[in-house]
C-alpha positions in Angstrom: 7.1 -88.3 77.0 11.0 -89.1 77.1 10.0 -92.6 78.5 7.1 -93.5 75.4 9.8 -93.1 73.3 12.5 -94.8 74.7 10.1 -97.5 74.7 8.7 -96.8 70.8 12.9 -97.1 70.1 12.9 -100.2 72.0 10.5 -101.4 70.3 12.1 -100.6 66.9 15.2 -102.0 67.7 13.8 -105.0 68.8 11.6 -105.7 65.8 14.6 -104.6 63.4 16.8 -107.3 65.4 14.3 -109.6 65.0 13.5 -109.7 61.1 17.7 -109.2 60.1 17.8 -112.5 62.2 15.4 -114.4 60.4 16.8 -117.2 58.6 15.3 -116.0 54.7 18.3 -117.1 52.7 19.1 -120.8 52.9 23.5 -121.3 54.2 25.1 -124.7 53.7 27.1 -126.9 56.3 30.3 -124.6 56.6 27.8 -121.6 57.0 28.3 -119.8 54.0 25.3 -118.8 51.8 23.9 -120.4 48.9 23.3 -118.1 45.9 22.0 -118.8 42.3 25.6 -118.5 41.2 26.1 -121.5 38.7 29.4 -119.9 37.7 32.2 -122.3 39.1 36.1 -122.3 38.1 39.2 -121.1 39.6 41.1 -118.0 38.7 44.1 -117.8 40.2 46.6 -119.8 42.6 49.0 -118.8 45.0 51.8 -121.5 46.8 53.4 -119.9 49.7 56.2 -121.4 51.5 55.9 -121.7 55.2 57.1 -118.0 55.5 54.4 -116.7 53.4 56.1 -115.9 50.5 55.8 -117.4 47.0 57.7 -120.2 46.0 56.3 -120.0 42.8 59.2 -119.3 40.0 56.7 -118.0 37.4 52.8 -117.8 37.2 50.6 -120.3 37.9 49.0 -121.8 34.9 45.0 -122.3 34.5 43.0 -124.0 31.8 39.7 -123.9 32.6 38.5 -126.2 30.1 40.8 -128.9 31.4 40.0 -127.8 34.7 44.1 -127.9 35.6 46.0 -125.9 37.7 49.7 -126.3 36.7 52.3 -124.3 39.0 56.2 -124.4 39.3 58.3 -123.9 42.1 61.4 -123.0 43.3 64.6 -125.7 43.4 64.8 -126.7 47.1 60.6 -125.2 47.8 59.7 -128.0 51.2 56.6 -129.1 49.2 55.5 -130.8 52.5 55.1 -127.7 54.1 53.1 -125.1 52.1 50.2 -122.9 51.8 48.1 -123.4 48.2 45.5 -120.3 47.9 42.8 -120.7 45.7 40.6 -117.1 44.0 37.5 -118.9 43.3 34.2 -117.3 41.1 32.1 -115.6 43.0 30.5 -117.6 45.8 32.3 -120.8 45.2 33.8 -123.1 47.6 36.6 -125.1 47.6 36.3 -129.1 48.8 38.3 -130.4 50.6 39.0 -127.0 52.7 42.4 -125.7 52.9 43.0 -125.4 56.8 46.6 -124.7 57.0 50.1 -126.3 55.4 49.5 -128.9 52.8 52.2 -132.0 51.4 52.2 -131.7 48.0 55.8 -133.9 47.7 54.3 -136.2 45.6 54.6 -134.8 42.1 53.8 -137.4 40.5 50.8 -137.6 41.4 48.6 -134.5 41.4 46.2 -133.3 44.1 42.5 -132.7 43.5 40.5 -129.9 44.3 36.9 -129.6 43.8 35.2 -126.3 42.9 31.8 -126.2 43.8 29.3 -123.6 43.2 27.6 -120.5 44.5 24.4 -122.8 44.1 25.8 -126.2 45.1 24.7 -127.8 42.2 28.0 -127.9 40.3 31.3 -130.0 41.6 34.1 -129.5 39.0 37.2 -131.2 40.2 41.1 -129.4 39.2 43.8 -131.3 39.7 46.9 -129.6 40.9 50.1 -130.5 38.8 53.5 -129.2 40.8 56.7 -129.1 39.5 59.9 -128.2 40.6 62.5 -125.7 38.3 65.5 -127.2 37.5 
């Protein structure tokens, strides 16, 4: 009796591993899964210095309508060297990824980020406007 149903729990388990595993829900290159999220904007942004504290001297500023992120640092911040952290709707990605340190020295010219969403239907490009405090 104790060995029918270690095999009927085999079984299970087998069968259970088996259907969680099926591919049902369609994942993009990077991995991550594609919803029916259309939502797609950013909603808060971070800088951190290369000790991974802010060198932000007063909230980040987001229109979402302009699709701008606007942010202003700290006098003497080493904009070559520092982490931007995007909070993104639900689902959405962030293109090109953010791997690690980031030069954003050139002020006058601001970085683009595109927002894409849960879907991947929708691409709405931010650009990243960094200034220093005086």
């Amino acid at each position: 009796m104790k060995k029918y149903s270690l095999i009927i729990l085999v079984c299970y388990l087998l069968a259970m591993t088996w259907s969680a595993c099926k591919k049902d829900r369609p994942v993009d290159e990077d991995g991550l899964l594609i919803t029916t999220r259309a939502e797609c904007y950013v909603s808060s942004f971070e800088l951190l210095g290369t000790d991974y504290v802010t060198v932000r001297s007063k909230a980040a500023v987001i229109d979402t309508t302009a699709q701008t992120v606007r942010v202003e640092v700290l006098f003497g911040t080493d904009l070559k060297n520092v982490y931007p952290q995007f909070t993104l709707a639900q689902d959405c990605k962030l293109d090109p990824k953010i791997t690690g340190r980031t030069d954003l020295s050139d002020t006058l010219n601001p970085r683009t980020y595109t927002v894409v969403s849960g879907n991947r239907q929708i691409r709405k490009p931010y650009k990243l406007y960094v200034t220093v405090q005086h």
